[in-house]
C-alpha positions as a printed Julia matrix, in Angstrom:
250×3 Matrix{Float64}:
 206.36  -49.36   98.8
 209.62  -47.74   98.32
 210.5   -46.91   94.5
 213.21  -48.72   93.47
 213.55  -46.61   89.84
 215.92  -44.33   88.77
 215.44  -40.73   89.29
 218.53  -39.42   86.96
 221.99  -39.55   86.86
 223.68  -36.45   87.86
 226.09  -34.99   84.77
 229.63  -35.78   84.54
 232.09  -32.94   84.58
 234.4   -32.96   81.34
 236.99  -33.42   83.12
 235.77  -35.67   85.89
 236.89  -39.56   85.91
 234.57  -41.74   84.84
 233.53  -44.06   88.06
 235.0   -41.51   90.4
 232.51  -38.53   92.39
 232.47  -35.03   92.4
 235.47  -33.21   94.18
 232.62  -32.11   96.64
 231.49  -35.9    97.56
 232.89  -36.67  100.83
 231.78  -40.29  102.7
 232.08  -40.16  106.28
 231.54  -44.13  107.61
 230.68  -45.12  110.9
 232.1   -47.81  112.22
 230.28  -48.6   115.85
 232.43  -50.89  117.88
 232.1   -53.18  121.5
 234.86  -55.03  121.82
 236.74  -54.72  118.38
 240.09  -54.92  119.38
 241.37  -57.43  117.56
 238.94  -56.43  114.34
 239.68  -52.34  113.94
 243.2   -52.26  112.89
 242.31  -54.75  109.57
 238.63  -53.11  108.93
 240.87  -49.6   109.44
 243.46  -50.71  106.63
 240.73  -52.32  104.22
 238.97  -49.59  104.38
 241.8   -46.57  103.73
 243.23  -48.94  100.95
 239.73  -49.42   99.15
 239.0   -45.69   99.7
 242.56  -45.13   98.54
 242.34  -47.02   95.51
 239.14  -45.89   94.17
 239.49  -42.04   94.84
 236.91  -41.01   96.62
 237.07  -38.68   99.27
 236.35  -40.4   103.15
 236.99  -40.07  106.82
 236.26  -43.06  109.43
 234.53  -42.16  112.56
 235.45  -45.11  115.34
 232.73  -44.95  117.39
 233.51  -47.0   120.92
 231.15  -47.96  122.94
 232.8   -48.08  126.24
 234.86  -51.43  125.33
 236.57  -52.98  128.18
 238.92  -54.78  125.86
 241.4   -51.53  124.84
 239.35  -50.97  122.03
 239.89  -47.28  122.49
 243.4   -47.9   122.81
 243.81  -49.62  119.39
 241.83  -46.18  117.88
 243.93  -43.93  119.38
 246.87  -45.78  117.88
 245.09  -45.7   114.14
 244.78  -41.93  114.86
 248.02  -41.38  114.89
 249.19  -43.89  112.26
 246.59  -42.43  109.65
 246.38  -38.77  110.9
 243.11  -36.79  112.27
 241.95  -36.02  109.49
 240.86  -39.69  108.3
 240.23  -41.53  111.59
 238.28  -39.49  114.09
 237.2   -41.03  117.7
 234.05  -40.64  119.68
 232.21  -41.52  122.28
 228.44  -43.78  120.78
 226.02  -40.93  121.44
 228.26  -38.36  119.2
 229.23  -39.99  116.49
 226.81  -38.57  113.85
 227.81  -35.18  115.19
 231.35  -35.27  114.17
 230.58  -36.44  110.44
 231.73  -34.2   108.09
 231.01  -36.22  104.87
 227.25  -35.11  102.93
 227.04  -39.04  102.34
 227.22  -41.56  105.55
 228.16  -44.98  105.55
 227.76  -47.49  108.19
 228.93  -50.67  108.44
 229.95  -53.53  111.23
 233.53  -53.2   112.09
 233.64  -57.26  113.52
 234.71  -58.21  109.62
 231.16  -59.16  108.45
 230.83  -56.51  105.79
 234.11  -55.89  103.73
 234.73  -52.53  102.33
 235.26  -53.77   98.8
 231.83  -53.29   98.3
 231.42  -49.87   99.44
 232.78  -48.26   95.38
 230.11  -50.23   94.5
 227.49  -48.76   96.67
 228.35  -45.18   95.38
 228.01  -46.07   92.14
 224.86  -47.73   92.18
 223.75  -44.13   94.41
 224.87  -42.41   91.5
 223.17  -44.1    88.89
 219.6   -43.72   90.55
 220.45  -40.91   92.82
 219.08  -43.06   95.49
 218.51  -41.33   98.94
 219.62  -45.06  100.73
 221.82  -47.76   99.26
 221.45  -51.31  101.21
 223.67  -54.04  100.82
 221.96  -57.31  100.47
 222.25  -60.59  101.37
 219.62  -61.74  100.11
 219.76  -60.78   95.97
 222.06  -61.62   92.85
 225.26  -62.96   94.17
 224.99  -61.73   98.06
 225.45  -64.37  100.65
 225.6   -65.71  103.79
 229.27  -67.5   105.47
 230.24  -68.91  108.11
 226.43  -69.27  110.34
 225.52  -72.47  111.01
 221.82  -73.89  110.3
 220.31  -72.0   113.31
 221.61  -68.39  112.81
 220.37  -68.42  108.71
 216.87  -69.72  109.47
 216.42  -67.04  112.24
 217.85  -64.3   109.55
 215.99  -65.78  106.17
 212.26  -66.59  108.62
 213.01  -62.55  110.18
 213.51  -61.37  106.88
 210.21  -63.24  105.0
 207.86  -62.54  107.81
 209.23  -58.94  107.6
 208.51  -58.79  103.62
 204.79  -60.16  104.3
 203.82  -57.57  107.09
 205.14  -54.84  105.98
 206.07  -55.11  102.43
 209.26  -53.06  102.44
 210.38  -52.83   98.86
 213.74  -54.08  100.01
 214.76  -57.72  100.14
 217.55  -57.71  103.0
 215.93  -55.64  105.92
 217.79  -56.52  108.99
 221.39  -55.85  107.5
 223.25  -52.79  108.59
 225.43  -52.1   105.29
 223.93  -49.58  103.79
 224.98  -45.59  102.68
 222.75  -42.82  103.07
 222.4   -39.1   102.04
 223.41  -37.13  105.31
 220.21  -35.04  105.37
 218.21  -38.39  104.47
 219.82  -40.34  107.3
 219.12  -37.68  110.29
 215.86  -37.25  109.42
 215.27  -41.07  109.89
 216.84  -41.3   112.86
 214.42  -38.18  114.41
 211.5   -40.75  112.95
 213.01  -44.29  114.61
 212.46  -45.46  117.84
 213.29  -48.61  117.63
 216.91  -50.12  119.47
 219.1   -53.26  118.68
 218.1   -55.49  115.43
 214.74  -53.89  115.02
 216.46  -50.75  114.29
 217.51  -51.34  110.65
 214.15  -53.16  109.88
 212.4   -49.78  111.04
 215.23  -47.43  109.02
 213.45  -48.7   105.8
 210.17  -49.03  106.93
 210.47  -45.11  107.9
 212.56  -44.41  104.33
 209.27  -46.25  102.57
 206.96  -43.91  104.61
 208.56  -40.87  103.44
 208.84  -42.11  100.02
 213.04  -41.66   99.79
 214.11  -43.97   97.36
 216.33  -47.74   98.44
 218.95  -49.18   95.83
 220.35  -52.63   96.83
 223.77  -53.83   96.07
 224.8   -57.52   96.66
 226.97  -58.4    99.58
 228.99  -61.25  100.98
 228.18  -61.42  104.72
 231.1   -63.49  106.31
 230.44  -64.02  109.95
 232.93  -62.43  112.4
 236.68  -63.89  112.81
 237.19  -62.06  116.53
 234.68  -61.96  119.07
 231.04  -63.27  119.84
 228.01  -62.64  118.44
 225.22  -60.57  120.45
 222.34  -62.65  118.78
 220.53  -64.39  121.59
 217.16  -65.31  122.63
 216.19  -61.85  124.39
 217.5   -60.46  120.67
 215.1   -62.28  119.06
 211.93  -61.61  121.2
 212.78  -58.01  121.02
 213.06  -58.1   116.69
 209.7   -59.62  116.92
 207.84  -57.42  119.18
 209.48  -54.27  117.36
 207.8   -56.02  114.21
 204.13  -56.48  115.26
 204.36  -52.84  116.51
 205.74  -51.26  113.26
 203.44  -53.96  111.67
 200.41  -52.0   114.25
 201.79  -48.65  113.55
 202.44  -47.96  109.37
């Protein structure tokens, strides 16, 4: 089971702000997006304004992929709005590649998970020096909007057959908010080989197996304003065969 404990709280410079991380602390999120056209430009500003106002250092890697809707044009134009330097474009299979941060975030860009939580997540990585931070909907004050009766007994049944399988030591494992250590990230990725929904499950099924350490911060999970929802029956059959064969395979 992954440990949830503490494993020491790095020292404070003197003169470092309290709540605020080292000057060398850079984030890097990853925002993967089909479709977002309508979506980017708001998660874009949330983000730079909560990044803004909390002080920590950040750049947003857009990662498209292949979006008939323009979403490429919309990046390009928050390229130019917010400079290079903070909004970078890529193509899917390169977006790792061009992070520059030695923390990564990822996150949905349809709305779902709002970047007011994110100065919360690095806090809660300081305190423990945790090697993942998830965001949970399922703990304290995290929550579920906007899904009607049939989307939140798929997610809550996924999410308690999950826990009695394969006993993750985390209590939200098909979410996708969640930070990670750089080094900590790619070498889960090399382990996965899961795709779609199953992939997050197996991200902390892998993290448990290699003993890196999972903090949980609760989230507000508002379902998405713009677009439709890829959650369908073939979705559902492939979560629960990627299940039984971690469930075969740890």
């Amino acid at each position: 089971m992954v440990s949830m404990a503490a494993t020491g709280t790095p020292a404070r410079s003197r003169r470092e702000p309290a709540g605020r991380s080292p000057p060398q602390d850079k984030y890097s999120v990853l925002l993967p997006t089909y479709n977002e056209r309508e979506n980017l430009p708001l998660i874009v500003w949330l983000l730079v304004k909560n990044f803004s106002e909390s002080g920590f250092n950040y750049e947003i890697i857009i990662i498209d992929d292949g979006s008939p809707d323009g979403t490429r044009d919309v990046a390009e134009q928050l390229e130019k709005i917010y400079g290079s330097d903070k909004i970078v474009r890529t193509a899917y299979i390169h977006g790792m590649k061009h992070a520059t941060g030695n923390y990564i975030i990822i996150m949905d860009a349809d709305l779902s998970h709002h970047p007011k939580f994110i100065p919360e997540f690095i806090r809660k990585q300081k305190e423990g020096n945790f090697d993942i931070v998830s965001g949970t909907r399922y703990k304290g004050n995290g929550g579920v909007y906007g899904w009607d009766l049939k989307r939140k007994i798929i997610s809550r049944g996924a999410n308690f057959i999950t826990q009695i399988l394969l006993r993750p030591g985390a209590s939200d494992l098909t979410g996708s908010f969640r930070l990670y250590k750089k080094e900590v990230l790619q070498k889960l990725i090399e382990k996965c080989v899961s795709k779609g929904y199953v992939f997050q499950m197996e991200m902390i099924v892998r993290a448990r197996q290699l003993n890196y350490t999972v903090g949980e911060v609760p989230i507000s999970f508002v379902d998405r304003l713009y677009g439709e929802s890829k959650l369908g029956g073939n979705e559902i059959v492939s979560f629960l065969k990627g299940l039984l064969t971690l469930f075969a395979t740890t």
